[in-house]
N, C-alpha and C positions, 0 to 999 in steps of 0.2 A: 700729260695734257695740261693747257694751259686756263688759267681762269677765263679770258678770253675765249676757248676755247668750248669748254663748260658752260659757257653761256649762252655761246649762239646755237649749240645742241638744244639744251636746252630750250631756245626761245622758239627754233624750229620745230619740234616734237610739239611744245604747249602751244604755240601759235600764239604769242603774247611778245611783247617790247624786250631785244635783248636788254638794252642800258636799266631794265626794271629790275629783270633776271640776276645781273651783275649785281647788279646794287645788294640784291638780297643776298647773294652768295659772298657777295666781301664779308656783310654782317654778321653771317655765321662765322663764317672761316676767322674770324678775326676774333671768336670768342672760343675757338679751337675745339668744333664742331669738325669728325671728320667729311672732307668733300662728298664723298657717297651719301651718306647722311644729311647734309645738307642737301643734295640734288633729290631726293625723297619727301624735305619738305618744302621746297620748292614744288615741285609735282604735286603733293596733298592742296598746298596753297592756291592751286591754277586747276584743281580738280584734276588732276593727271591720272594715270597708274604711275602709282612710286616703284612699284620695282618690286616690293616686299614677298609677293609671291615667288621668289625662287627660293629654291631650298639651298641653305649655305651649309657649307661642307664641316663633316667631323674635323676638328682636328683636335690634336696633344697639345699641349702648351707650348712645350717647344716647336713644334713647329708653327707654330703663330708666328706668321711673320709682315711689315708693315706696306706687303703688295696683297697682302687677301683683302677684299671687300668687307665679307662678313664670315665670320664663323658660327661654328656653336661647340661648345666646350662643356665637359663631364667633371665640376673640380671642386674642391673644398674651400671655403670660404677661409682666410687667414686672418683678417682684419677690416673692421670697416668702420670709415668715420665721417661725420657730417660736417659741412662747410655752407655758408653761404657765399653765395658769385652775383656780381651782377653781370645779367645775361639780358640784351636786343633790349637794354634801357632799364631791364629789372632784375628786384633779387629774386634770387632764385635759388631755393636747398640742393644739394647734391649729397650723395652717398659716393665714399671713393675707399679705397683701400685694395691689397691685392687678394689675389686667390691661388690655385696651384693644385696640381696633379703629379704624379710620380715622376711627371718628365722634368719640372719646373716648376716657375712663379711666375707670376705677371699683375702687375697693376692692371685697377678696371674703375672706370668712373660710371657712374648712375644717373643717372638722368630722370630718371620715372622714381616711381617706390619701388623701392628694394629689402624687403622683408626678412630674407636670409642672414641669421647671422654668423659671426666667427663659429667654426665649428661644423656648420650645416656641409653638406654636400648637395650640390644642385647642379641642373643643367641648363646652362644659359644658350639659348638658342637666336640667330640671328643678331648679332652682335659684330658691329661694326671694327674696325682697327683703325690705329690710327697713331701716328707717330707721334712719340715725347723722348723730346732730349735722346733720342738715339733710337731708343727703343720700344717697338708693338704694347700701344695699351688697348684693353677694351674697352670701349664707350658703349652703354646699354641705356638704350631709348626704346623711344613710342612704340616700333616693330620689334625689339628684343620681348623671348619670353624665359621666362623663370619657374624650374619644377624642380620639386623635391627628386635627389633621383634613389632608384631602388638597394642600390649597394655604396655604403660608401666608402668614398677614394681614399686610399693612403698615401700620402707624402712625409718625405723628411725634412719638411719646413714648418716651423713651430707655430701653431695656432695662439693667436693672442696677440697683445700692442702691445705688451708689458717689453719695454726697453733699459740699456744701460744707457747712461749719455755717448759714452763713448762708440755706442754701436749704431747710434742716431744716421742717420745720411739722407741727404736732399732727395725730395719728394717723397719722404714717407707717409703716410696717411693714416689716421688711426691709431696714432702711438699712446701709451700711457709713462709716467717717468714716475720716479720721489727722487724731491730733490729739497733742495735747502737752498733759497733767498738770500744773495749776497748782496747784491744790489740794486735796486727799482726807482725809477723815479718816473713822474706826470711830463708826455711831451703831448705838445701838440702840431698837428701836422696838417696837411691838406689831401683830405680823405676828398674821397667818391662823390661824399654830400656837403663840399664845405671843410671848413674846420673841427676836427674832431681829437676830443682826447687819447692817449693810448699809455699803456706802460710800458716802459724797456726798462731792460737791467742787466743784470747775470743770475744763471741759476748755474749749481754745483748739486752733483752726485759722488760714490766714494770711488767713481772713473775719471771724469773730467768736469771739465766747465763747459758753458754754450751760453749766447747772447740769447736772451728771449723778448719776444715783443706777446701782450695782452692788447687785443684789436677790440675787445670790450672787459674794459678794467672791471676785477675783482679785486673787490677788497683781502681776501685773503691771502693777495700774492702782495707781500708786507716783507720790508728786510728782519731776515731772522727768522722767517718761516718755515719749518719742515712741512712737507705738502705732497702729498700726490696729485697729478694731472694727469687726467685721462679724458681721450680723445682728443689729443692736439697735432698740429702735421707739422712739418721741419720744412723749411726750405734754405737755397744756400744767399747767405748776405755775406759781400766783399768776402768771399770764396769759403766760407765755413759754412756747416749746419748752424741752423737757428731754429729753435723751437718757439713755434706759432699757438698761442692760444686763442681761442672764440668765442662768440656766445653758446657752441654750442657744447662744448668744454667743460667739464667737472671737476673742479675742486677741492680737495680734502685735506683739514688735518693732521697728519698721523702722529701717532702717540709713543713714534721716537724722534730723537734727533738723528741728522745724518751730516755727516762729518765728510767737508769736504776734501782733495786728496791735499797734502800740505806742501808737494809740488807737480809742478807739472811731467807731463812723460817725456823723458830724453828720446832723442832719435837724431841718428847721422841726418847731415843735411841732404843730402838726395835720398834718402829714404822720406823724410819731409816733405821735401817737394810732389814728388811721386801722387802722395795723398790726395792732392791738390788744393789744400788747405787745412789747418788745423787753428780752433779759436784759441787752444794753452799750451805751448809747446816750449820743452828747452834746448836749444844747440850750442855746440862748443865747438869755437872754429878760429881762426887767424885773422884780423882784420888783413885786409891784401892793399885796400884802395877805399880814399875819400873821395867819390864821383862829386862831379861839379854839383852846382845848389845846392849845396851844403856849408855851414858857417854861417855868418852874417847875411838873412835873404828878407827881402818884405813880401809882405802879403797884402793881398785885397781885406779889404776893409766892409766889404759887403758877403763877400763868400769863404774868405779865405785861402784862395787860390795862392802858389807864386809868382808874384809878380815880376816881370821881365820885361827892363827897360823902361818901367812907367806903364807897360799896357798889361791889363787881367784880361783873359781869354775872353772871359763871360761879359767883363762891365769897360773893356775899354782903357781910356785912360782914366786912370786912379791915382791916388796919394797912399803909396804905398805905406802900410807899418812894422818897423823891424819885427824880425822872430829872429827863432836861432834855432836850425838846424843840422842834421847829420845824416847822410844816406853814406852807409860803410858798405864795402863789400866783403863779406862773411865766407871762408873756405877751411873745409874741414879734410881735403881730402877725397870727398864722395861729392862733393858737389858745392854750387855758390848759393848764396840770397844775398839779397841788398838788405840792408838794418836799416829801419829807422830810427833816430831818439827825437823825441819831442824836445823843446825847449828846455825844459827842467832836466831832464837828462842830458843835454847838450851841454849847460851850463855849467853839469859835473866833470864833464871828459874836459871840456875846455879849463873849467878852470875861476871862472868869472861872468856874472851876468850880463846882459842885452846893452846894457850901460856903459860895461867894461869893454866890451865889444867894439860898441859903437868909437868908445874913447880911442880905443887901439886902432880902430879904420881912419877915424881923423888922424891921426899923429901922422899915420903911416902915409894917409890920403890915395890908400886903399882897401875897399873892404876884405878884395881877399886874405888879408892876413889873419884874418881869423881863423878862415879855413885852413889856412896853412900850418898853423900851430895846433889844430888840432889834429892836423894829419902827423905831424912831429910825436905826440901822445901815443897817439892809437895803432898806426899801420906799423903791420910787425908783431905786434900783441894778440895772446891770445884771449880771448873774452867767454865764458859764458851769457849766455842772451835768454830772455823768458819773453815772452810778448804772441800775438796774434799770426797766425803767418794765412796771408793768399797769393792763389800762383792765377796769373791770367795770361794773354797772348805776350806782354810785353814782359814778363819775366816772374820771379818769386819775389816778395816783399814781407817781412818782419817789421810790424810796429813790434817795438818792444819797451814792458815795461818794466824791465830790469837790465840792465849792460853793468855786468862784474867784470873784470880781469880777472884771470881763472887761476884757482889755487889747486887744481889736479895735479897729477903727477903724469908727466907727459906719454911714462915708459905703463902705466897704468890702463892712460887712455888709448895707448896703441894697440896692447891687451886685446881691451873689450872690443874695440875696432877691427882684428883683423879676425875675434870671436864670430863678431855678428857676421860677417862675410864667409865664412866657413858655412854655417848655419844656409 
C-alpha cells in the first residue's frame, strides 16, 4: 500500500484532513518508524482505537519476517546500547542492540525504557517489524511489553559486545573493542545544531584497523592510547566498518599496551571484493590497464572534484589545479579492482613531480603524455598494493597507501593461490 494510500484510510476512519494525516505519517516514516506504528500514533493523536488490542502472534526468530505487523517473541538479550537520535525535531535516547533464540538473532531498536540486560531472557510482546538494510528488525514502542520470562532460552550466540575489530560489521550496536590510537585529530563539521566539533582518526586491534569518528570528544581517545570502548555502534563509511563513539560511550585505560597487526591481511582480489569492503587490506596482482584520468588532471579548487574541460560538477566553471593521478587496473587472476595513488605516490611510479609533469605537457603540448609514460612503467607489472578498498554499484576501488612492485616468487604465489581454491 501506498503512503497515499495510508492516508486517506486513515483520514476516512479518524474523520480528520488527509494532507494533515500525510504530513504526519511522512514525519515518522522518514525517521524510520515502522508504517504500522506510525498509523497507531497517528490514531492515539486523533483519539482513534490504534489497533493495540489484537493479540500479535508467537513467533521464533527465524520466522520473523518483514511482512508480520507485530509479533512477540521468547529470547535472550545479546547486547544492548544507547544512542542518541533526533526524532520529530528532538533528541531523543534509544536502547538498540540484538537479541536471539535457538533459531536465531535479530536486531531490535527501543523506543520506551528497556530495562533488560545482556543476559536476561524476556518476553517482548507486541513488537512491531520493520525493515533494515534487507532485513526484519524489531522496533519496541508505547504498545510493546516487556516480562521477565520463566525459563530461560539457550542460544548459540555469544552474549556480550565484547568484539575483535576484525569481526566488527555495519549496524552493530552495543559493541565494546581495546584497541590502540593511531591516529586522531579535531575536525569540525556541520552537525544537527550548527557547527560542531568531532574526532576522526584510526584505531588498531591485534586484528585490524577501522576509521573511528568520537561524535562527543573524549579526551582520552589521545594518539598512543591503549583504551577500551564500550558501548559504541559501527556503521559502514565509503564501504568499510567505522566505529562510532557517543556521549553515551565509556572509556578506559587499560594497563597494557596493544600492538597493532604489522601488516595488513592478504586476500586474493575477488575474495576482496566479495567482503564489500575492507579499511586495511593487501592484494598482489598485475597492473592490466591505466584507465583515462589518470596522469596530469585538475581539480576544483573548492571541493576537489576532477575537473573536466573547465567545468566541476558541483561549482561549475572553475580554474582548475593541477594533481597527479593514477587509477590502475589491478588482476590477480580471481578478479579486478581499480588502484588509486594519490599524488605523492603518482609521483613515484611516474617518476617526477607535478612541475615535471606539467614541463613534459608543455614541451609535448599534450598532457597526456604523462599518462602515457606511466603506463610504459607500470602495465604488465606486478605490484603489491596496501590501501583501503570499497566496492559500490560502479565497481571495487583501492585507495592505496603503498604500491610496491612485488618481489614474490611467482611459482610461490601460484602455490598459495590454487591452496586457497582447493580449500
Amino acid at each position: 500500500m501506498q503512503l497515499d494510500d495510508h492516508a486517506e484510510d486513515l483520514a476516512s476512519d479518524l474523520g480528520v484532513d488527509k494532507a494533515e494525516v500525510k504530513e504526519d505519517l511522512e514525519s515518522l516514516l522518514e525517521y524510520s518508524v515502522p508504517v504500522e506504528e506510525a498509523k497507531q500514533s497517528i490514531r492515539r493523536k486523533h483519539g482513534g482505537d490504534d489497533g493495540s488490542s489484537a493479540t500479535p502472534t508467537a513467533k521464533s526468530i527465524a520466522d520473523v519476517s518483514t511482512d508480520d505487523g507485530s509479533v512477540t517473541v521468547t529470547v535472550r538479550v545479546l547486547t544492548k546500547g544507547t544512542r542518541s537520535i533526533r526524532y520529530q525535531g528532538e533528541d531523543r535516547v534509544i536502547r538498540e542492540g540484538e537479541i536471539a533464540d535457538e533459531s536465531g538473532r535479530l536486531a531490535y531498536t527501543a523506543w520506551e525504557a528497556f530495562d533488560a540486560e545482556p543476559g536476561d531472557t524476556v518476553t517482548i510482546g507486541n513488537a512491531n517489524v520493520r525493515e533494515w538494510e534487507g532485513s526484519p528488525e524489531l522496533n519496541l514502542g508505547a504498545n510493546t511489553t516487556i516480562a521477565v520470562a520463566s525459563d530461560p532460552v539457550e542460544t548459540p550466540h555469544e552474549v556480550g559486545g565484547d568484539r575483535d575489530l576484525i569481526d566488527l560489521e555495519p549496524g552493530d550496536r552495543g559493541r565494546n573493542v581495546e584497541v590502540t590510537v593511531l591516529e586522531i585529530e579535531t575536525r569540525t563539521i556541520d552537525g544537527r545544531d550548527g557547527e560542531t566539533e568531532i574526532l576522526s582518526g584510526v584505531v588498531a586491534d591485534e586484528s585490524a584497523r577501522l576509521p573511528i569518528t568520537d561524535w562527543d570528544p573524549h579526551d582520552e581517545l589521545a594518539e598512543g592510547a591503549s583504551l577500551r570502548l564500550e558501548d559504541v555502534y559501527v556503521r559502514e563509511y565509503r564501504g568499510v566498518p567505522q566505529v562510532n563513539v557517543t556521549a553515551f560511550s565509556t572509556i578506559k585505560r587499560l594497563d597494557r599496551e596493544i600492538e597493532p597487526p604489522a601488516s595488513a591481511p592478504r586476500m586474493a582480489v575477488g575474495e576482496a571484493v566479495a567482503t564489500g569492503g575492507l579499511f586495511d587490506i593487501e592484494l598482489t596482482g598485475n597492473v592490466i590497464e591505466v584507465r583515462d584520468g589518470s596522469g596530469l588532471i585538475e581539480r576544483c579548487p573548492d571541493c576537489g572534484r576532477v575537473v573536466q574541460n573547465g567545468q566541476c560538477r558541483a561549482h561549475g566553471d572553475v580554474d582548475g589545479e593541477d594533481d597527479l593521478r593514477v587509477k590502475a587496473i589491478l588482476d590477480d587472476g580471481t578478479g579486478t579492482v581499480t588502484v588509486v595513488l594519490d599524488s605523492e605516490r603518482t609521483a613515484e611510479v611516474y617518476g617526477g613531480d607535478i612541475e615535471d609533469a606539467k614541463e613534459a605537457a608543455r614541451d609535448a603540448m599534450d598532457r597526456e603524455v604523462v599518462a602515457d609514460a606511466i603506463r610504459d612503467r607500470i602495465v604488465g607489472r606486478e605490484y603489491r598494493v596496501r590501501g583501503s578498498l570499497s566496492v559500490d554499484e560502479y565497481g571495487a576501488n583501492l585507495d592505496a597507501d603503498e604500491f610496491v612492485e612485488s618481489s614474490d616468487d611467482p611459482a610461490d604465489r601460484a602455490s598459495e593461490l590454487l591452496a586457497g581454491v582447493a580449500r
